[in-house]
C-alpha positions as CSV (number, residue, x, y, z in Angstrom):
1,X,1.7,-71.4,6.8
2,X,2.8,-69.5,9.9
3,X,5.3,-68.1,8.3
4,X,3.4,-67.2,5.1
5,X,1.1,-65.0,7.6
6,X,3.5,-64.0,9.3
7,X,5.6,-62.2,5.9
8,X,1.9,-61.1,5.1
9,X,1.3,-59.0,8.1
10,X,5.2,-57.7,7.9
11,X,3.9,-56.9,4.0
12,X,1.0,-55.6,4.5
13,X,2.4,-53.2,7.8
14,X,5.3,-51.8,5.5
15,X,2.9,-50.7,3.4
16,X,0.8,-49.0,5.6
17,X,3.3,-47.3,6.9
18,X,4.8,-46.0,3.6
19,X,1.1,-44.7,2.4
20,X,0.8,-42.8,5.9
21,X,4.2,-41.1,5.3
22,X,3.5,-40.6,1.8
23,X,0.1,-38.7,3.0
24,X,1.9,-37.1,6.0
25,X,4.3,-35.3,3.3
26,X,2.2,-34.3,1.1
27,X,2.8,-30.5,-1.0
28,X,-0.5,-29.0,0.1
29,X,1.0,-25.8,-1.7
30,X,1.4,-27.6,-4.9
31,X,3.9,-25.0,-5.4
32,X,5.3,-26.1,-8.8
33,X,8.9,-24.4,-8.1
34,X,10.9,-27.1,-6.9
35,X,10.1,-26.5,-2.8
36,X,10.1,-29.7,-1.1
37,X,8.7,-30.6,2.3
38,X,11.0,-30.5,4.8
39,X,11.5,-28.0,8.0
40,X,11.4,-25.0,6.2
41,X,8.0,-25.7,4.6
42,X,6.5,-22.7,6.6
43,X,9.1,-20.4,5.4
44,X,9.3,-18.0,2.2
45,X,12.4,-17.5,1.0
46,X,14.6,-17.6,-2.4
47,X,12.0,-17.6,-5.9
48,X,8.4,-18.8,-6.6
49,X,8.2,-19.9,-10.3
50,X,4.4,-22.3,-9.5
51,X,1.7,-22.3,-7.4
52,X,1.9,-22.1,-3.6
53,X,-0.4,-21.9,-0.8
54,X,-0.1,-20.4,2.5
55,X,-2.8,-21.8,4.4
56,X,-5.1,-20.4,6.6
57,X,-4.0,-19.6,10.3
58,X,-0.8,-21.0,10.1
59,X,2.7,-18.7,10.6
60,X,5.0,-18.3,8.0
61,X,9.0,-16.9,8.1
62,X,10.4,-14.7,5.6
63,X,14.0,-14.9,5.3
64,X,15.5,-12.5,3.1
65,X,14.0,-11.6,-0.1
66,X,11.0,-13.9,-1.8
67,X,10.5,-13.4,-5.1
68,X,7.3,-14.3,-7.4
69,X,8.3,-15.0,-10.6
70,X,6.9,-14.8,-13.8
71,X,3.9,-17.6,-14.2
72,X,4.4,-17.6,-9.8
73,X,1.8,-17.6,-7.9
74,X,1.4,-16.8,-4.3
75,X,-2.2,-17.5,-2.3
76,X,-2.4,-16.2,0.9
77,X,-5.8,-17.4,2.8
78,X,-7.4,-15.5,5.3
79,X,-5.7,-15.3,9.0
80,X,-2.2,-16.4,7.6
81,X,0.8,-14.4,10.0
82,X,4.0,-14.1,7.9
83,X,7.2,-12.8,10.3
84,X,10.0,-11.6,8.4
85,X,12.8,-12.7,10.4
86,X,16.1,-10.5,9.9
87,X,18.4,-13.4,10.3
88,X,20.5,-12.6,7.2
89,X,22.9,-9.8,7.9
90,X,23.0,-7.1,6.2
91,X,19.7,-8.3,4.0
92,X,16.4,-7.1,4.0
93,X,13.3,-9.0,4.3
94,X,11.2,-8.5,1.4
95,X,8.1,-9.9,-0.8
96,X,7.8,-8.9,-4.2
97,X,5.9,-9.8,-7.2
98,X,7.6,-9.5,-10.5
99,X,5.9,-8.5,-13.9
100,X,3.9,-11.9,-15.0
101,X,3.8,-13.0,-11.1
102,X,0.6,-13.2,-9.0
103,X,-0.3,-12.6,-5.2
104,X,-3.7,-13.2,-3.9
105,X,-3.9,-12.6,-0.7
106,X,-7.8,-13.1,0.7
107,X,-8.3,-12.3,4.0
108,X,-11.6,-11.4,5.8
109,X,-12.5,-8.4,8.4
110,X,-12.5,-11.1,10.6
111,X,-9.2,-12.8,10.1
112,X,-7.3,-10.2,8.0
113,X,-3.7,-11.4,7.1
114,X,-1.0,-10.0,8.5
115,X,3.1,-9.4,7.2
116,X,5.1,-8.2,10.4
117,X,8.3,-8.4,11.7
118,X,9.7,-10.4,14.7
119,X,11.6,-7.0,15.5
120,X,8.3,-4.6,16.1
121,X,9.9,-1.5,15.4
122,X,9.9,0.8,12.3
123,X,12.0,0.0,9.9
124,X,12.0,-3.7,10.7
125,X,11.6,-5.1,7.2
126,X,11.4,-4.4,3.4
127,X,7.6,-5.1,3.0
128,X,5.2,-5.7,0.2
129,X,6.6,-4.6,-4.0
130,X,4.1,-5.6,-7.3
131,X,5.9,-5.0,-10.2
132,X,3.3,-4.7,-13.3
133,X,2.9,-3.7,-16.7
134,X,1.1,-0.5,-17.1
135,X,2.1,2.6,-18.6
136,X,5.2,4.4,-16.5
137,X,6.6,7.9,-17.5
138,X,10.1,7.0,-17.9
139,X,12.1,6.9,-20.6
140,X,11.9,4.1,-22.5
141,X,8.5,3.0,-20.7
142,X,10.2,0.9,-18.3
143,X,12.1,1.4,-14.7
144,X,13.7,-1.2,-12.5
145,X,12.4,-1.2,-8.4
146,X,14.2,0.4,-5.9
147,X,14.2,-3.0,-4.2
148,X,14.7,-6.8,-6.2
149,X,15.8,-4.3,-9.2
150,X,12.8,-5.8,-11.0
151,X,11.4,-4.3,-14.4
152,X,8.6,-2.5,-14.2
153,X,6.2,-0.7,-17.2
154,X,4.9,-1.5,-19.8
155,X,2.1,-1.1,-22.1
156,X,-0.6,-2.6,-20.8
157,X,-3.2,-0.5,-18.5
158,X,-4.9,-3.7,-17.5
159,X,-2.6,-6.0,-16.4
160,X,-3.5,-7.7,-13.4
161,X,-0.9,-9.1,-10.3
162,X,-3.6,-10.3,-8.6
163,X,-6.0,-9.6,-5.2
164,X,-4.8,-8.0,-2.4
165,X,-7.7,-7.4,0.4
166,X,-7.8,-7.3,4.1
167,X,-4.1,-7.3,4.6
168,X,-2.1,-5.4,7.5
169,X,1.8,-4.8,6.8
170,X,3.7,-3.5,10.0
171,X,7.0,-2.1,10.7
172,X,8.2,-1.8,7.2
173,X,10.8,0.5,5.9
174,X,14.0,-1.2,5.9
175,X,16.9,1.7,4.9
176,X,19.0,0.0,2.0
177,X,21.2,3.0,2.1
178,X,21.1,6.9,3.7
179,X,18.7,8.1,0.8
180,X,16.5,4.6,0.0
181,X,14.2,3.0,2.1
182,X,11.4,0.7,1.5
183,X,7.5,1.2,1.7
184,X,4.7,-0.5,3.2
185,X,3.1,-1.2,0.2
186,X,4.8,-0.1,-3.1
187,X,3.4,0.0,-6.4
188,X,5.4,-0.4,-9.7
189,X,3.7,-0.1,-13.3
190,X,0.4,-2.1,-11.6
191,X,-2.4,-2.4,-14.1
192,X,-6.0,-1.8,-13.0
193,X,-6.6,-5.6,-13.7
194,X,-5.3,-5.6,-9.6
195,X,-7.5,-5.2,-6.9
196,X,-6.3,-3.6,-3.9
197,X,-8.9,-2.7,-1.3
198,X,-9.0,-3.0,2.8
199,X,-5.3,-2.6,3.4
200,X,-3.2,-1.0,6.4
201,X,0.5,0.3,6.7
202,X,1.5,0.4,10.3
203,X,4.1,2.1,11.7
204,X,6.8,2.2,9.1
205,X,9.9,4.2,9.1
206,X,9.4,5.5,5.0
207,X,5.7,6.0,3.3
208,X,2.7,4.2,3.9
209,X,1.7,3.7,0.0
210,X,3.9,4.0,-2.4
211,X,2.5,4.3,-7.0
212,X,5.3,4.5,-9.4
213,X,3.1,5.0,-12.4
214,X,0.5,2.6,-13.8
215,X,-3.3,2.5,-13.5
216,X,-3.9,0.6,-10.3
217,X,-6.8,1.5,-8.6
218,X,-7.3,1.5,-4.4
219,X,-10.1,1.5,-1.9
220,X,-10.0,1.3,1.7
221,X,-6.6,2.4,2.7
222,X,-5.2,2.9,6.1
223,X,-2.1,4.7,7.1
224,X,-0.8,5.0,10.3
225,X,1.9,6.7,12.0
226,X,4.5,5.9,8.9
227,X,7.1,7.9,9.4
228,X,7.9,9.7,6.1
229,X,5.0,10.2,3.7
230,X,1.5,8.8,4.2
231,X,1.0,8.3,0.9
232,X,3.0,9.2,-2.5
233,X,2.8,8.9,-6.0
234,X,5.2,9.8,-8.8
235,X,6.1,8.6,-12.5
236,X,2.5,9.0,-13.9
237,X,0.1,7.3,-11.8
238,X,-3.4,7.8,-12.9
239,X,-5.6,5.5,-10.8
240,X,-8.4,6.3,-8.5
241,X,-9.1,5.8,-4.6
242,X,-11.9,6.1,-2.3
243,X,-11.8,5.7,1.4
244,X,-8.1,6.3,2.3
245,X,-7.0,7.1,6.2
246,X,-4.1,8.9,7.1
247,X,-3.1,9.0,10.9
248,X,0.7,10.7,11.8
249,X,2.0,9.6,15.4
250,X,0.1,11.8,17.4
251,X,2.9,12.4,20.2
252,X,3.4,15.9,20.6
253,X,6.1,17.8,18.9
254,X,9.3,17.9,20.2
255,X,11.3,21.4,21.8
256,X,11.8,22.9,18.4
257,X,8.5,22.0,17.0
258,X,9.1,18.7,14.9
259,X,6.9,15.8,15.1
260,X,7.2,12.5,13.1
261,X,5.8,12.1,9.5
262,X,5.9,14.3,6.4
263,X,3.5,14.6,3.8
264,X,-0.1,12.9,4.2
265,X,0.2,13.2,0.6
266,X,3.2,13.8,-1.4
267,X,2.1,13.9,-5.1
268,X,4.9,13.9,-8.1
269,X,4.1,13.4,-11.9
270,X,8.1,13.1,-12.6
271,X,11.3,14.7,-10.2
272,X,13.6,15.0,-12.6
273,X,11.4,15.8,-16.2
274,X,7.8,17.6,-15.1
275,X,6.2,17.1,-18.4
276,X,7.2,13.5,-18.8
277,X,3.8,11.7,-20.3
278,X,1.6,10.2,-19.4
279,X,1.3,13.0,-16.7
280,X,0.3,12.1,-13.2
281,X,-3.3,12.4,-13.0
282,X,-5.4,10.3,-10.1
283,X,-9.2,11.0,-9.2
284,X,-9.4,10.5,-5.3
285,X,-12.9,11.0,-2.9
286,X,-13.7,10.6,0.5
287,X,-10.4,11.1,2.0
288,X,-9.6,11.6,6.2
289,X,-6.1,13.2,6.4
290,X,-4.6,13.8,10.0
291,X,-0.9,15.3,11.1
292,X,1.2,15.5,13.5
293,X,1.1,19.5,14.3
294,X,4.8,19.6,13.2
295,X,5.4,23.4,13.4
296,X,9.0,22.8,11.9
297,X,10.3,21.2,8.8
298,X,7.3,19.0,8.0
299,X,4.2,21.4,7.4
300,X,2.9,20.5,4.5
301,X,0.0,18.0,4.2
302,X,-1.4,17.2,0.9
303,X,2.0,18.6,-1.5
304,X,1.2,18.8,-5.2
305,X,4.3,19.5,-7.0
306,X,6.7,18.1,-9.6
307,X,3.7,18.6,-12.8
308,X,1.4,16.4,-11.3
309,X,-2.3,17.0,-12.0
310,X,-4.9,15.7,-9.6
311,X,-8.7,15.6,-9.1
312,X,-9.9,15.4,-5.5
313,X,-13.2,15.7,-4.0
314,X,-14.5,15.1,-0.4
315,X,-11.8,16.1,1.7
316,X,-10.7,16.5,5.3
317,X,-7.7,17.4,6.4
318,X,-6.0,18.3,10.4
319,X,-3.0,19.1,11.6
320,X,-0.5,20.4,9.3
321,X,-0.2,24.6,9.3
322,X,-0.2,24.3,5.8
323,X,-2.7,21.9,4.4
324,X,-2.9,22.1,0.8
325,X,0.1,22.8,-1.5
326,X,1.2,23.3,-4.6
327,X,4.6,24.3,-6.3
328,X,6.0,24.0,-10.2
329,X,4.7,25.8,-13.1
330,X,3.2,22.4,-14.8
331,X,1.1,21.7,-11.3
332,X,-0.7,25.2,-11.0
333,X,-1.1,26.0,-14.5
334,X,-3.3,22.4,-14.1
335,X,-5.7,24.2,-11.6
336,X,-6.0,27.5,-13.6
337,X,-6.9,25.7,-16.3
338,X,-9.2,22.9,-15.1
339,X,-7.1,19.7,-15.7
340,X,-7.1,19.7,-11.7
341,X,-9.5,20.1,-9.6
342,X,-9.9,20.5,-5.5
343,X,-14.1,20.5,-4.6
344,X,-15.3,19.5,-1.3
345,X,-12.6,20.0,0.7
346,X,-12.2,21.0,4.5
347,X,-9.2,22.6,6.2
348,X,-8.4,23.6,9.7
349,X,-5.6,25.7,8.4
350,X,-5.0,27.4,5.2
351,X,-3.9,26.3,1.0
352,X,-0.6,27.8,0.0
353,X,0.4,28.3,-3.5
354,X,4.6,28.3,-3.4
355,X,4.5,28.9,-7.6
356,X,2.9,32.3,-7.2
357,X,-0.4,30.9,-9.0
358,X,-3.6,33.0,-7.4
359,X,-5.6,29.8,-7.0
360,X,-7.6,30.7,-4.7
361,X,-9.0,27.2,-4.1
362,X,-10.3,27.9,-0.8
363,X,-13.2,29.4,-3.1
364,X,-13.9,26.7,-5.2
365,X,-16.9,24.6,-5.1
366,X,-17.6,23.3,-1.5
367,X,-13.8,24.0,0.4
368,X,-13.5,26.1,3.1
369,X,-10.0,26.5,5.9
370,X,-9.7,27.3,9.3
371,X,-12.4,24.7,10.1
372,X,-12.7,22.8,13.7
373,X,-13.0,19.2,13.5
374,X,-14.1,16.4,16.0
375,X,-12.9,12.9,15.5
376,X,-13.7,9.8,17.6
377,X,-11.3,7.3,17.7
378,X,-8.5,9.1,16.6
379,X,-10.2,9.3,12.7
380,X,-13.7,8.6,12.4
381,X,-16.5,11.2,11.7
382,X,-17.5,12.9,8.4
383,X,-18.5,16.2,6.9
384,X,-22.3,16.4,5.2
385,X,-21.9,17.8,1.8
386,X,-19.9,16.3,-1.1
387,X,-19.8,15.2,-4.6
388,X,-21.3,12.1,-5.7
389,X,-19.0,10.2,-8.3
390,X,-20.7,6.9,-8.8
391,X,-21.5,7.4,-12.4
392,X,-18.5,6.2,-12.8
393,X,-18.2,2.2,-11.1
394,X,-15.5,2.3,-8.9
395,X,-16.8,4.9,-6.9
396,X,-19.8,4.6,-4.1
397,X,-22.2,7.0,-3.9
398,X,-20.9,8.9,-0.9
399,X,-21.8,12.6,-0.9
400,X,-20.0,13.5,2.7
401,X,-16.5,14.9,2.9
402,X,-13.9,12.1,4.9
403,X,-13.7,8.2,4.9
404,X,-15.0,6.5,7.8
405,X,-18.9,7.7,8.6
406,X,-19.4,7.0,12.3
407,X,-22.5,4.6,11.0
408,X,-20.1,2.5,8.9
409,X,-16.6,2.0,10.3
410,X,-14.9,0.4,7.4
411,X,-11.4,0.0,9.6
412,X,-13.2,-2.3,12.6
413,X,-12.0,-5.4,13.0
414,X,-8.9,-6.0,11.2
415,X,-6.8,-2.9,11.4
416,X,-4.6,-2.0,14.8
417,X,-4.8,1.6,16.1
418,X,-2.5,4.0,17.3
């Protein structure tokens, strides 16, 4: 009988202690692609065919490239750190989400999530690529990324990758070769299915946003100090944004007059074709542009060039000697005759017009150059007067020229400042 109890409670222990390990090893991330439990559970690395789950305040590693497949899905709760780690020579750390894939990445003002580097330098990582279906100018419809050589384009303007919101990528911009780099965030063929709103490039060594074509749409953008453009578009992007930031390095300009950063906008329709279809052709409001004084090789601020057609209302712009561009045939002739349009727009310098179009948009509806401007906190502060575009959804009624109102700072919280 002793004995009998005895093999009982041996029975009954084993058991125990098989159901604890059994609980203790559990796949929280349910990730469906074959990832098993183990040491590397907090890191991202190889291809993501499920679901997975990256849970709340915990720290993830990024080794190498980690790729969402088609039918992947990647959830990212709010106050999740991922470090991309740079221990495979030679490779960059990347994230990208390939057409049919998903991100979802829901932070909060309060505990935004952030992709960063364990080297906090420019240049430190590949950063964020979605790869969707929506319409591209390229021939044949289609284009492979720059990075993960991904397809891209398509035919469907609402195709949706997913959510990305309250998200802060730093130190991006790894160089894959003397003429390719990588972005903060980059945008391939994304349908306006997507939602991206609340998201910040920090210091990275190419541009802060990146669209090559599609329909995406973007609120509440933050660039700062990224060291090429701050944001660019090309291949026939025609989205719309509201509320976008961009903040060069604000060290002053070396010997020879050359600061750090290009463009605070640098807007193609197509490099190589400019009347590739569908043209370029975003609708942008409420927009705080601010350079680096570069007196040198890097003067322009907002460049419209290569065909592209734009409409943009609400406007500041500081510190470039030339703050409005333009240049090709296909661009201007867009202006003269009314495809584009620049309205509500402030300028402390002057617009030049490198086509030989008389524009003359300093005289169109609300613009005006050689303005002064004061700025607290490096970029907030706005301009009474503007053009209300909220008969139209995605915009908020916001008749002021810039993004941040000193009564509503939009940035507080989760993005870091210069």
């Amino acid at each position: 009988m002793k004995k009998n109890l005895l093999r009982l409670g041996f029975y009954a222990l084993t058991m125990l202690s098989v159901a604890t390990l059994s609980i203790g090893c559990s796949d929280s991330d349910n990730d469906g692609g074959g990832e098993k439990p183990d040491s590397t559970e907090l890191e991202l690395k190889g291809e993501l065919t499920g679901e997975r789950t990256l849970e709340s305040g915990k720290t993830y590693t990024l080794v190498g490239g980690y790729q969402v497949k088609s039918g992947g899905n990647l959830i990212i709760e709010e106050g999740v750190t991922i470090k991309a780690t740079r221990t495979i020579d030679g490779q960059p750390d990347y994230i990208i989400v390939e057409q049919g894939g998903r991100i979802n990445a829901l932070g909060t003002k309060e505990e935004p999530i952030i992709m960063t580097s364990t080297q906090e330098s420019p240049g430190a990582w590949g950063g964020l690529h979605i790869c969707g279906k929506a319409p591209i100018n390229l021939t044949g419809g289609t284009g492979k990324s720059e990075i993960g050589n991904a397809t891209f384009g398509g035919t469907d303007p609402t195709d949706n990758s997913g959510i990305i919101r309250y998200v802060r990528l730093e130190y991006t911009g790894f160089a894959f070769s003397e003429t390719k780099e990588s972005n903060g965030l980059t945008m391939y063929g994304v349908g306006n299915g997507t939602t991206i709103e609340y998201v910040q490039t920090y210091k990275g060594s190419d541009d802060g946003f990146e669209w090559f074509g599609g329909t995406v749409n973007a609120k509440y953008l933050v660039s700062t100090a990224s060291e090429d453009d701050s944001f660019d578009w090309t291949d026939g992007w025609i989205g719309k944004g509201q509320f976008w930031v961009a903040i060069q390095d604000q060290a002053a300009p070396g010997a020879d007059g050359t600061a750090n950063g290009d463009c605070l906008i640098e807007a193609d329709n197509r490099e190589d074709n400019f009347n590739n279809t569908p043209v370029s052709s975003p609708t942008l409001a409420n927009l705080t542009l601010i350079g680096n004084n570069d007196t040198n090789a890097q003067k322009r601020g907002i460049r419209l060039r290569a065909g592209t057609h734009v409409k943009l209302y609400n406007v500041l712009v500081a510190g470039k000697p030339n703050s409005l561009t333009t240049a090709t045939e296909q661009t201007e002739q867009s202006f003269l005759d009314g495809t584009s349009v620049v309205e509500y727009l402030y300028a402390d310098k002057g617009f030049s017009y490198e086509g030989g179009a008389a524009l003359a948009l300093d005289t169109k509806t609300g613009n005006a150059i050689n303005q002064t401007f004061t700025f607290t906190d490096g970029y907030i502060g706005t301009i009474a007067g503007g053009k209300d575009l909220s008969a139209d959804s995605f915009f908020i009624k916001a008749e002021y020229k810039g993004a941040v109102a000193a009564d509503n700072d939009w940035t507080a919280g989760w993005t870091k400042k210069l």
